[in-house]
N, C-alpha and C positions, 0 to 999 in steps of 0.2 A: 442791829447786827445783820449783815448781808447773808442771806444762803443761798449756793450754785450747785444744780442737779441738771442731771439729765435724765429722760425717759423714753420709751417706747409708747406711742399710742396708736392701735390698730384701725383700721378702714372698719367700715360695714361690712360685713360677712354676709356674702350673696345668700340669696333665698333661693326658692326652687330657679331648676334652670331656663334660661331665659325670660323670667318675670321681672326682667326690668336691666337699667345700664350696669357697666360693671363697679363691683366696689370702692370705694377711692383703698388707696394703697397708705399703708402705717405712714405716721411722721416720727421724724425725732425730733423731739420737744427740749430744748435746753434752756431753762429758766436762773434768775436771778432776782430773790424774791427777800421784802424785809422779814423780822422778826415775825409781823403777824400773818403771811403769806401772799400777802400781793406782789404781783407780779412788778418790776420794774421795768426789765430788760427780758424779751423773748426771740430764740432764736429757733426755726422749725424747719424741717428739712423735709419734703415730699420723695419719700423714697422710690417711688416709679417714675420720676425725673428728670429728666438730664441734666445740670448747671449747663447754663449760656459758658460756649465755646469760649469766650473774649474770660470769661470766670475762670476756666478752666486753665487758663495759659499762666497763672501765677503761681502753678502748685501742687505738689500733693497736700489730698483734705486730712485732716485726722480723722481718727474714729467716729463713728455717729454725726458725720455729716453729708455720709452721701445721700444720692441724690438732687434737688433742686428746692434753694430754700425760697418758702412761701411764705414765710413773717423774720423778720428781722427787725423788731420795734423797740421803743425804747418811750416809757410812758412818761418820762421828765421832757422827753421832745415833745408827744401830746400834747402835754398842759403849755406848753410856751406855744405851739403854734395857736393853740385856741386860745390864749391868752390875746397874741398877738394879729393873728389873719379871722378867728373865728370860725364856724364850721366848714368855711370853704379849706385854709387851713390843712385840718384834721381831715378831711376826704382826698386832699390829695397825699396826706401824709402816707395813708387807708391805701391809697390806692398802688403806692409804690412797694411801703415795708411793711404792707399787710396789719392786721386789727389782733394785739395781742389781748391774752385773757387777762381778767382782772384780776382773778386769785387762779393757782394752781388746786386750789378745788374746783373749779368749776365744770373741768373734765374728769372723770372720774372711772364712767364707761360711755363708750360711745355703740352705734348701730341702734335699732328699731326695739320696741319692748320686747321680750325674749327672747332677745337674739344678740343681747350686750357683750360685750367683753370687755374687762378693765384693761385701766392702762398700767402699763408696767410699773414695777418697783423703780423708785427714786434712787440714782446712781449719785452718790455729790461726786463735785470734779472741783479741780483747784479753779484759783481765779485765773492764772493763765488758761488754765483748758477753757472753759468759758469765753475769754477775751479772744482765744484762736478762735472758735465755733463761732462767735460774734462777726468778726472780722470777713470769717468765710462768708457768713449769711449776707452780710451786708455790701459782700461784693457781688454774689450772685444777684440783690436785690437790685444793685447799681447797672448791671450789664442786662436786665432781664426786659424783654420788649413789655410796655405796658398798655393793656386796651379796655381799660377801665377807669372810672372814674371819670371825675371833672372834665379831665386834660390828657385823653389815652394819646395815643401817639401818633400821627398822623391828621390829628383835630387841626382846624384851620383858625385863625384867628387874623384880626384888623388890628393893629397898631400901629405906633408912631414914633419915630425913632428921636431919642431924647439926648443921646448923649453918644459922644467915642472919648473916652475917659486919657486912653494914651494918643489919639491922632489916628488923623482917618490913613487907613491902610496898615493900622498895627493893632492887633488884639482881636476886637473885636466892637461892638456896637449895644447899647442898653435901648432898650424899648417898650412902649410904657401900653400896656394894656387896659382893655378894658373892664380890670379884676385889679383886685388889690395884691397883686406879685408881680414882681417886674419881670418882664424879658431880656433874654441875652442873642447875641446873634455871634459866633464864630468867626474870625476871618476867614477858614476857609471856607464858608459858605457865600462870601463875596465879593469874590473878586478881584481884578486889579482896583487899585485904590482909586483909578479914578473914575469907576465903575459904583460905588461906595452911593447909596443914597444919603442926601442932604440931610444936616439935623432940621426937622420939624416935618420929612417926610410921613405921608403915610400910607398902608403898605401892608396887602395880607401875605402873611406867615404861616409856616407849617410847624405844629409843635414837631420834636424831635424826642423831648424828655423831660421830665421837671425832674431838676435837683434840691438836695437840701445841704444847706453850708453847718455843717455838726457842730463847728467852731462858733456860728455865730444865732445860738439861739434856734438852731434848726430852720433858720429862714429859707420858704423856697424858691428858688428861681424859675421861669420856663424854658430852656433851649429851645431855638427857634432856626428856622431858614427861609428867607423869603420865597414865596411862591413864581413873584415874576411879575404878579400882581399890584399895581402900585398906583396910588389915589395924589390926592393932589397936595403941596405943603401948607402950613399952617399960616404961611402968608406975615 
């Protein structure tokens, strides 16, 4: 049996003043968690925040998600990506929709010893209130610039262009890295088509974003743009 709550959990409560940076600011925690307490699906909201602008243009949020959400995970994607890419995988997973907890005890109170506060009383919310808060997180998580992990944004990378699946000048271009996740390359990032490099060119790139396809086992992709950069074909 599935259960869905929400909660308040508070920042660190400053010490004397100026003895250190300022406190991190409450989240809102909304979980969906089996029978025995573990966590499945985590959705958390940094309420001193802003959501990315591009988040903001679908909406009003519901209750208990303002702010800027900072986990949006889902622990059945974990185990297929590490099933499938192995800890590279789960870091970039980590690195996008954030490291959800394993069981909702495992927060309980947060801050320094003597200085704890708990976290707030568990609110249950329907499965749509859930599915909305879910939805928001993971748009925020989708639009949010990333500069962590494996593959932040702006990393460079060497690759080799393996495929234009619909024809050079429509879609876009697949490129094969030297990591086990493929790359994608946009058309508008190149150009007139006959501007298009060759299949079997190769070619440094600038990451842009790694996505993950929810529909197909959480596989990730890199978004890519060539730098300008480009080596020689595979001959």
């Amino acid at each position: 049996m599935l259960h869905r709550f929400r909660r308040r959990t508070p920042g660190e409560r400053p010490g004397a003043a100026g003895a250190g940076p300022p406190a991190p600011a409450d989240t809102l925690d909304w979980f969906e968690t089996d029978s025995a307490g573990a966590v499945l699906r985590q959705a958390s909201f940094a309420t001193d925040l802003d959501p990315p602008a591009r988040a903001r243009e679908h909406g009003p949020r519901q209750a208990g998600t303002h702010g800027a959400a900072t986990v949006a995970a889902s622990r059945a994607e974990l185990t297929a990506l590490c099933e499938d890419f192995g800890p590279l995988g789960v870091r970039l997973y980590r690195a996008v929709y954030g490291v959800p907890l394993v069981s909702t005890a495992q927060v309980t109170t947060v801050g320094p010893v003597g200085n704890r506060q708990p976290a707030s009383a568990e609110v249950p919310v329907t499965a749509e209130e859930f599915e909305r808060a879910w939805s928001i997180a993971r748009r925020d998580r989708h639009f949010a610039p990333c500069d962590r992990g494996p593959l932040p944004d702006g990393a460079r990378l060497t690759g080799t262009v393996v495929a234009a699946p619909w024809g050079i000048g429509v879609t876009g271009l697949f490129v094969e890295l030297p990591l086990p996740v493929p790359g994608f390359v946009d058309m508008g990032h190149l150009g007139a088509a006959e501007n298009w490099p060759a299949i079997g060119t190769a070619a440094e790139f600038e990451v842009l974003a790694v996505r993950f396809d929810a529909e197909r086992r959480a596989r990730p992709q890199v978004r890519l743009r060539p730098t300008g950069g480009r080596g020689s074909g595979r001959g």
